[in-house]
C-alpha positions as CSV (number, residue, x, y, z in Angstrom):
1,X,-70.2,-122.4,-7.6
2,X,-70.4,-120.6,-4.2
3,X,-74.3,-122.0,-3.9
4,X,-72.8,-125.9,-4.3
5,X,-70.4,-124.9,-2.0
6,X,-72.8,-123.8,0.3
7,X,-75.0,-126.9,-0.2
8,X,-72.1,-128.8,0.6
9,X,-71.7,-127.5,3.7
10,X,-75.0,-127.5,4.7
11,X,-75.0,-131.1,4.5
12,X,-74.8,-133.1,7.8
13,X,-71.6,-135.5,7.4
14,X,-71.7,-139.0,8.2
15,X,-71.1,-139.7,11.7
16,X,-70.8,-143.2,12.9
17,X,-73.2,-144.5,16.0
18,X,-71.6,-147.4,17.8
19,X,-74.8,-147.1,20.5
20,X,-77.0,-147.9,17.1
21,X,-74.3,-150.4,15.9
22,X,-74.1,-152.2,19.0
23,X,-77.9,-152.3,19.4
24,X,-78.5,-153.5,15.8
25,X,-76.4,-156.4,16.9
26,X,-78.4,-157.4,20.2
27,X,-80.9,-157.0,18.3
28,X,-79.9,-160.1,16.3
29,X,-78.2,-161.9,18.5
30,X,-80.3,-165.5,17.9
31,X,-79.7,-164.9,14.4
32,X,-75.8,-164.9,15.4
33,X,-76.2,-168.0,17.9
34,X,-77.7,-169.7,14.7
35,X,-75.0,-168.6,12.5
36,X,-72.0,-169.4,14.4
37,X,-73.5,-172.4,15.8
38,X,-74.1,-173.9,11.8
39,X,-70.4,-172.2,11.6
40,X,-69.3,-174.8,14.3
41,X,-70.7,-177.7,13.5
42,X,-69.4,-177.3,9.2
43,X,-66.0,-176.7,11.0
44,X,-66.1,-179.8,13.1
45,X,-67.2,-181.6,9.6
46,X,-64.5,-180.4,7.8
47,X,-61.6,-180.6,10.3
48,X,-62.6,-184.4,11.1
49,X,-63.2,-185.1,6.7
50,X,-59.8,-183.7,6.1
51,X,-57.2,-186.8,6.5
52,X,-54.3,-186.4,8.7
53,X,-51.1,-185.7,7.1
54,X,-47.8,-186.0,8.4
55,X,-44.2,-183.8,7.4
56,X,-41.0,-185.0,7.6
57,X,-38.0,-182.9,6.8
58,X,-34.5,-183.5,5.7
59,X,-31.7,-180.4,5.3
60,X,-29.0,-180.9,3.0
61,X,-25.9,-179.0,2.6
62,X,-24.5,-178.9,-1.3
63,X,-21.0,-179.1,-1.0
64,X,-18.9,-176.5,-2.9
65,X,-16.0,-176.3,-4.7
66,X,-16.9,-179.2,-7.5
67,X,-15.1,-182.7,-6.9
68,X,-11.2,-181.0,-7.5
69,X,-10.8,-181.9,-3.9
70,X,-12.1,-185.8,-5.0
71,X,-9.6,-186.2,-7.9
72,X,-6.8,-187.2,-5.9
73,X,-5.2,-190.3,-7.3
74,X,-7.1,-189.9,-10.5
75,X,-5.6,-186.3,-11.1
76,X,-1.7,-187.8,-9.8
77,X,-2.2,-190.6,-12.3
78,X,-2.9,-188.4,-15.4
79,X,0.0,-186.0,-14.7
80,X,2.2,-188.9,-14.7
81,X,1.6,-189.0,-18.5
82,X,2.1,-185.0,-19.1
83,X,-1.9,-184.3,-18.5
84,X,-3.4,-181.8,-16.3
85,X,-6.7,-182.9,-14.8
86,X,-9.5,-180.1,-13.6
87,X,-7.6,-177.5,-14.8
88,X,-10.6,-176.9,-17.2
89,X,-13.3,-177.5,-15.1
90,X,-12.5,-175.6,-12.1
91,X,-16.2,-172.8,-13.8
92,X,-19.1,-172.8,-12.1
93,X,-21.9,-175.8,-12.3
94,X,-23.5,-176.8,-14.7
95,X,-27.1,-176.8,-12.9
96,X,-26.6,-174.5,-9.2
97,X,-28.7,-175.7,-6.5
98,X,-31.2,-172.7,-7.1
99,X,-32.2,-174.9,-9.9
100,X,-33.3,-178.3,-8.0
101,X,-36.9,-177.1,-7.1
102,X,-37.4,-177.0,-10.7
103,X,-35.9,-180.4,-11.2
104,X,-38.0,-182.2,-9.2
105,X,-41.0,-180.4,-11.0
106,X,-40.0,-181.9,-13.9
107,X,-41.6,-185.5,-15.2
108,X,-38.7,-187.6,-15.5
109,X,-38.4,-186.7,-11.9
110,X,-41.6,-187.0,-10.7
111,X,-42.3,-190.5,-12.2
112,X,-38.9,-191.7,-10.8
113,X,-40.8,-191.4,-7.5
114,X,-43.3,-194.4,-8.9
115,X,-41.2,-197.4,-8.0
116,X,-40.1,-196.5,-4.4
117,X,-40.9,-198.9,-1.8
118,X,-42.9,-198.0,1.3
119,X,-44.7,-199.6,3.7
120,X,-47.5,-198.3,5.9
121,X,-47.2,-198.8,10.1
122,X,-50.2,-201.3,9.9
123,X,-49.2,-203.0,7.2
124,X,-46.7,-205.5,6.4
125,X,-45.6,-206.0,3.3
126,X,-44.4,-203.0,1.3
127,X,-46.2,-201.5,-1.8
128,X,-44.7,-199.2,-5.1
129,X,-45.6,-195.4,-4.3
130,X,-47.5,-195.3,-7.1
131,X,-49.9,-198.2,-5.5
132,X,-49.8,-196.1,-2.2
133,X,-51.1,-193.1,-4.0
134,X,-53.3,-194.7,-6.0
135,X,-55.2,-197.1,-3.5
136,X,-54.6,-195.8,-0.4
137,X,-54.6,-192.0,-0.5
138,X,-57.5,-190.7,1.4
139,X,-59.4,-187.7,0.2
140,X,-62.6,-186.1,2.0
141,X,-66.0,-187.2,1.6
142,X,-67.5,-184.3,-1.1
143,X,-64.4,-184.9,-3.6
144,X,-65.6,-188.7,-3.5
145,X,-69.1,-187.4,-3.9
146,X,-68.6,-185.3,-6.6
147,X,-66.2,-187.6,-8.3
148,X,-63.5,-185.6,-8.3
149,X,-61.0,-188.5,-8.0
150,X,-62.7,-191.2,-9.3
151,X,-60.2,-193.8,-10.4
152,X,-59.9,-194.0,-14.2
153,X,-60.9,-197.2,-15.6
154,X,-57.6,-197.5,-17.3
155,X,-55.5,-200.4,-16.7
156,X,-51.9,-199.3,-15.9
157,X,-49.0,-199.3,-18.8
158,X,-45.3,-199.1,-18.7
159,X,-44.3,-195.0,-17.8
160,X,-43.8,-193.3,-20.6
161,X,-42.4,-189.8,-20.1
162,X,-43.1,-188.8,-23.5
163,X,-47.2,-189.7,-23.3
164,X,-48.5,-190.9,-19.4
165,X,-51.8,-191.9,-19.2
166,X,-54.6,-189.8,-17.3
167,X,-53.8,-191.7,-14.0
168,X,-50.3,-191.7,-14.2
169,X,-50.6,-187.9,-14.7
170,X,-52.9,-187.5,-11.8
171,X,-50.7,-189.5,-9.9
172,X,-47.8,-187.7,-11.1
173,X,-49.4,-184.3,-10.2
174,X,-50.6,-185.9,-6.3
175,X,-46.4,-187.2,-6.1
176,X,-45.3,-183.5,-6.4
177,X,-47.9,-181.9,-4.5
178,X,-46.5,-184.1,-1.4
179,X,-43.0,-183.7,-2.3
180,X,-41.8,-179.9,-1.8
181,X,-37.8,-178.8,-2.1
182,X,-36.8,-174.8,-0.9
183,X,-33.8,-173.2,-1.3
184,X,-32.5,-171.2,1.5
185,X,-30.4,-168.2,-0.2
186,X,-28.6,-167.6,2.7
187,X,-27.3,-170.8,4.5
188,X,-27.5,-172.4,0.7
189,X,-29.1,-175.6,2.6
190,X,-31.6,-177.1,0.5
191,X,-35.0,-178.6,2.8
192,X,-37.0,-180.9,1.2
193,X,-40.0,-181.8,3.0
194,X,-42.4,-184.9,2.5
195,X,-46.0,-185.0,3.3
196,X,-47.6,-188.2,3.6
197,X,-51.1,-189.6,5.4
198,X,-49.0,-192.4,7.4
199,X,-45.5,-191.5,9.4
200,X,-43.5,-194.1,8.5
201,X,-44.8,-193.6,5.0
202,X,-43.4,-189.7,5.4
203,X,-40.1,-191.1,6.4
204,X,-39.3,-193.6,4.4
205,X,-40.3,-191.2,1.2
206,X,-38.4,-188.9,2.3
207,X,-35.3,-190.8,2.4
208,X,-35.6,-191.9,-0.8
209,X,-36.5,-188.4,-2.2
210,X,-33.3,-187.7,-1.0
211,X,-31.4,-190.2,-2.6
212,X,-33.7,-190.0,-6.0
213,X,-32.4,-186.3,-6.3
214,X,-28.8,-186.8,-5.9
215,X,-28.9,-189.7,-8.0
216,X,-30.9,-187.7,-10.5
217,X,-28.9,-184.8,-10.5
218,X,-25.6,-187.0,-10.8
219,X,-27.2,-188.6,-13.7
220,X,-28.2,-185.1,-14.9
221,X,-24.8,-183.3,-14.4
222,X,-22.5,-186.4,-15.3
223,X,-24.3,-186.9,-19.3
224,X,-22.0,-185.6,-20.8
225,X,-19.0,-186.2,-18.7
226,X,-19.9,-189.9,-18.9
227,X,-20.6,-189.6,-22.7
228,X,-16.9,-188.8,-23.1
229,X,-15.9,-191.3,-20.7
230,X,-17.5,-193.9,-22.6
231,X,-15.6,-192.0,-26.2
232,X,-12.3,-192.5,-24.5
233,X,-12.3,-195.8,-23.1
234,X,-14.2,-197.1,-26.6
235,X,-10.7,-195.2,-28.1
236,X,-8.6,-196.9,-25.6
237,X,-9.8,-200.9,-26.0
238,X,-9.1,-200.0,-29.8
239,X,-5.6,-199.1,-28.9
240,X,-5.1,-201.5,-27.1
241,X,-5.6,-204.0,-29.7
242,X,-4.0,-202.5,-32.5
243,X,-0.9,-202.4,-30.0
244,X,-1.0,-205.8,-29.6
245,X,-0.9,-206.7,-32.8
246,X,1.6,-204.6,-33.9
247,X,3.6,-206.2,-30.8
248,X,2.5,-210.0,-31.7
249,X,3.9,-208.9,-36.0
250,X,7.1,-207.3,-34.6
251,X,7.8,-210.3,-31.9
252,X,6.6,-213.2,-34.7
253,X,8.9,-211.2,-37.0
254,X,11.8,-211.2,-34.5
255,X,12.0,-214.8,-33.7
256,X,11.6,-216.2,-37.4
257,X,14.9,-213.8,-38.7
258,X,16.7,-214.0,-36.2
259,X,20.3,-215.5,-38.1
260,X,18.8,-213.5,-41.1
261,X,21.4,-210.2,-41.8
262,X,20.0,-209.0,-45.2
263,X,19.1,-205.7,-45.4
264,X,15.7,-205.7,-46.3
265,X,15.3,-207.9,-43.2
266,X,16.7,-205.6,-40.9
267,X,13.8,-202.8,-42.6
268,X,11.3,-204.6,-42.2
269,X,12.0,-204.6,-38.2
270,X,12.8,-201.5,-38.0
271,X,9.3,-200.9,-39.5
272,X,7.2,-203.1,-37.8
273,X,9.0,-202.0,-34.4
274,X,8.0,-198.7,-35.1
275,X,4.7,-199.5,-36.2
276,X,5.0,-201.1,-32.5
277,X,6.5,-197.8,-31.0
278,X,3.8,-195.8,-32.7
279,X,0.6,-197.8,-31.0
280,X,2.4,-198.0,-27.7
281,X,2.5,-194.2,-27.7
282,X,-1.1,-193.9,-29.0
283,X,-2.1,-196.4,-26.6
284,X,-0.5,-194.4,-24.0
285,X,-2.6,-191.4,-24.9
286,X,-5.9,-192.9,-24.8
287,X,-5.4,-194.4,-21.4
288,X,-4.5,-190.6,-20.6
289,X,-7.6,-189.6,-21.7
290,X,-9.3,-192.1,-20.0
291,X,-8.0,-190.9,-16.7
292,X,-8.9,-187.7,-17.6
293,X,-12.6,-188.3,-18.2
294,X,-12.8,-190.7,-14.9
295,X,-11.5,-187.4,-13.4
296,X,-14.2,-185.1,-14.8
297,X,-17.1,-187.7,-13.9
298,X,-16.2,-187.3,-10.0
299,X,-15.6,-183.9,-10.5
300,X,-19.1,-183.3,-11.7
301,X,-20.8,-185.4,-9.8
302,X,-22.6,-183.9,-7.3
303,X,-22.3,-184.8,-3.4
304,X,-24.3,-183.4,-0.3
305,X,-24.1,-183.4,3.3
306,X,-26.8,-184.7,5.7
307,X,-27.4,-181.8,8.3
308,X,-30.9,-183.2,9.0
309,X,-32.0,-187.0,8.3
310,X,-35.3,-188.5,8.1
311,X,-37.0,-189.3,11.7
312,X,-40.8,-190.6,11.8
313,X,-42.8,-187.6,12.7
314,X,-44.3,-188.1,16.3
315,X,-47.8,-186.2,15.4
316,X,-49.5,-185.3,12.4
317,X,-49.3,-181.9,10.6
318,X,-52.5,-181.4,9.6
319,X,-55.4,-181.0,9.6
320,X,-54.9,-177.6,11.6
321,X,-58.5,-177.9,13.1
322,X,-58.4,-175.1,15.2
323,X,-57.6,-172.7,12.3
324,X,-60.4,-174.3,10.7
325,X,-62.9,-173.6,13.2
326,X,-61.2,-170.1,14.0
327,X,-61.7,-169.2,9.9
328,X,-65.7,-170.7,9.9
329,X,-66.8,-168.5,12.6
330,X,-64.9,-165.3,11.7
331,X,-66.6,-165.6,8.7
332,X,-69.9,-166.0,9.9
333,X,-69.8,-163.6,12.6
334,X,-68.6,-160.8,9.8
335,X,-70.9,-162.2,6.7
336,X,-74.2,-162.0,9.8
337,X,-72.6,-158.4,11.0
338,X,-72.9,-157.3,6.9
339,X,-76.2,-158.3,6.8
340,X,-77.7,-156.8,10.1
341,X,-75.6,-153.4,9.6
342,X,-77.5,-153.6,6.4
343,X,-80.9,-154.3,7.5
344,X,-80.4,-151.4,10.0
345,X,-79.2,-149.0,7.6
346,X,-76.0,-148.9,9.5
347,X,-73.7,-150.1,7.5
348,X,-73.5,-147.0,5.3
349,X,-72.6,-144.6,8.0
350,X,-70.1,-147.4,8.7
351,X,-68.7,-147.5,5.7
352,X,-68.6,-143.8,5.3
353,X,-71.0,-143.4,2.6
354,X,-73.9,-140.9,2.5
C-alpha cells in the first residue's frame, strides 16, 4: 500500500499550458476562418429561410366574486315569491382560471378557432383560419424539401371532434402552437398571446381568441346551469297551461250556473276553483324557479376585464437572426477548439485527465 502510495506521488499531475493552448489555436487559425466563415453563411441561410412571425398580446383580468353582484333584479324578483337566489352558489368555480391553458389545449377548443375570419394586410377579401393555415402558412425551404408538410391529398370534411382527418389534426396541432394562454399566479391576469406570419393577421386572431374563450368557457361553466334553466321553464309553460284551463273550466262553469243554488252545483265550483287555486299556486312556483335558474346562469357565467386589447404589432418577433448567428458560430468556434485541443493532445490536460 505505501509503494502505490508512493507511485502516486511520484506521478507528475496534470498541469494546464495556456502558452501550448493558445499556440495550438494559431496554429489553426485558417481552419477557424473556414469554420466560422461556413458558420456565417448557414446562419444567414437560416435566419433569412425562417418566416417572420409576428406577437400580439392581450391581458385579461378574471373578475372575482361569481355574478352575485350581477343578480340584481333577478335575485329581488325571486325573493318576492319567498325564494333566495345565490345563497347556494356563493362556492368556489366550477373551472378557476389556472385551468384555461388547459382548455384551450383541448379539441373542441382548438377547432373552434377554424371558422374565424381574417384577413391578410395585402389582401382583400377575408379567408376562414383554417384556409390561412392551410394555404398560406409559410414554412422554410428543407421542411418543403423533405416533405415534412406536404399537404394531404384529402379533400376537406365537416369537423368532427370525435374523428378529424390527418389535415384537420395537423392543422389543429399548427392553431395551438400559435395560440399560447399563461397564468400569472400572482396578479391572477391571464395573457394570451397570438403568433401569426402577417400583423393584422396577429391582431385580428387575437381578438377573437379572446372572445372564443370567454364564449367557450361561458358555454363550458353555464351546461348545467342552462340545463336547468331549460327544466324549469319546460315546467313553467306546462303550468301555465294547466292553469289556464283550470281557469277557462272554473269561469265556463261560473257563467252557465249562475241562477243555479243546488248543492251539488255550488261543489262542483268550489272544486274546480280550487283545482284553479291549486295551478295558480303551482304556476307561481315554477315561474319561481325560473327566476332562480336565470339567476344561476349570470351567476356562472364568466366575465373578464380588458387590461390590454389587441393593437397590430409594429415589427415582427421573429426570426431573432442575431441569436441565430450568435448560436452558429459559438458552436463552431467550440466544436473547431475540440478538435484542435485534440489533435494537440491538449485537450486532456484541459480537461484534467491524465
Amino acid at each position: 500500500m505505501e509503494d502505490n502510495q508512493k507511485k502516486k506521488a511520484q506521478q507528475p499531475e496534470a498541469t494546464i499550458d495556456f502558452g501550448a493552448i493558445w499556440g495550438a489555436i494559431l496554429k489553426y487559425k485558417k481552419l477557424y476562418y473556414k469554420t466560422l466563415g461556413v458558420a456565417f453563411v448557414l446562419a444567414l441561410i437560416i435566419g433569412f429561410s425562417l418566416p417572420k412571425t409576428y406577437n400580439c398580446k392581450i391581458l385579461l383580468a378574471p373578475e372575482t366574486g361569481g355574478g352575485s353582484s350581477n343578480l340584481g333584479g333577478l335575485a329581488a324578483l325571486a325573493s318576492s315569491f319567498g325564494v333566495s337566489v345565490g345563497a347556494g352558489g356563493q362556492g368556489g368555480d366550477a373551472i378557476t382560471p389556472n385551468v384555461y391553458p388547459e382548455l384551450m389545449k383541448s379539441v373542441d377548443f382548438k377547432t373552434s378557432l377554424f371558422p374565424i375570419k381574417v384577413k391578410q394586410k395585402k389582401d382583400k377579401k377575408t379567408m376562414t383560419y383554417y384556409d390561412y393555415l392551410k394555404y398560406e402558412w409559410r414554412v422554410p425551404w428543407w421542411e418543403d424539401l423533405f416533405g415534412l408538410t406536404a399537404p394531404k391529398p384529402i379533400k376537406d370534411t365537416l369537423v368532427n371532434t370525435f374523428e378529424l382527418t390527418p389535415e384537420q389534426a395537423r392543422i389543429a396541432g399548427l392553431a395551438i402552437k400559435n395560440v399560447e394562454c399563461k397564468i400569472d399566479k400572482k396578479t391572477n391576469l391571464i395573457s394570451i398571446e397570438v403568433r401569426a406570419q402577417d400583423p393584422y393577421v396577429a391582431a385580428q386572431l387575437a381578438d377573437s381568441v379572446k372572445n372564443r374563450l370567454q364564449d367557450f368557457l361561458t358555454g363550458y361553466r353555464t351546461k348545467k346551469a342552462r340545463y336547468d334553466l331549460d327544466y324549469a321553464l319546460k315546467l313553467n309553460r306546462q303550468a301555465k297551461k294547466d292553469y289556464e284551463r283550470a281557469r277557462l273550466l272554473y269561469s265556463e262553469y261560473v257563467d252557465a250556473n249562475q241562477e243555479i243554488y243546488l248543492l251539488s252545483a255550488m261543489q262542483k265550483q268550489n272544486d274546480l276553483e280550487n283545482e284553479m287555486q291549486l295551478q295558480y299556486n303551482n304556476y307561481t312556483a315554477t315561474s319561481a324557479q325560473v327566476l332562480t335558474a336565470q339567476a344561476k346562469v349570470q351567476e356562472t357565467t364568466p366575465s373578464f376585464t380588458t387590461v390590454q386589447s389587441a393593437t397590430v404589432p409594429l415589427g415582427p418577433s421573429g426570426p431573432k437572426k442575431e441569436l441565430i448567428m450568435i448560436v452558429c458560430l459559438f458552436l463552431a468556434a467550440l466544436g473547431t477548439t475540440i478538435y484542435v485541443l485534440s489533435k494537440e493532445k491538449q485537450l486532456k490536460p484541459l480537461l484534467g485527465l491524465s
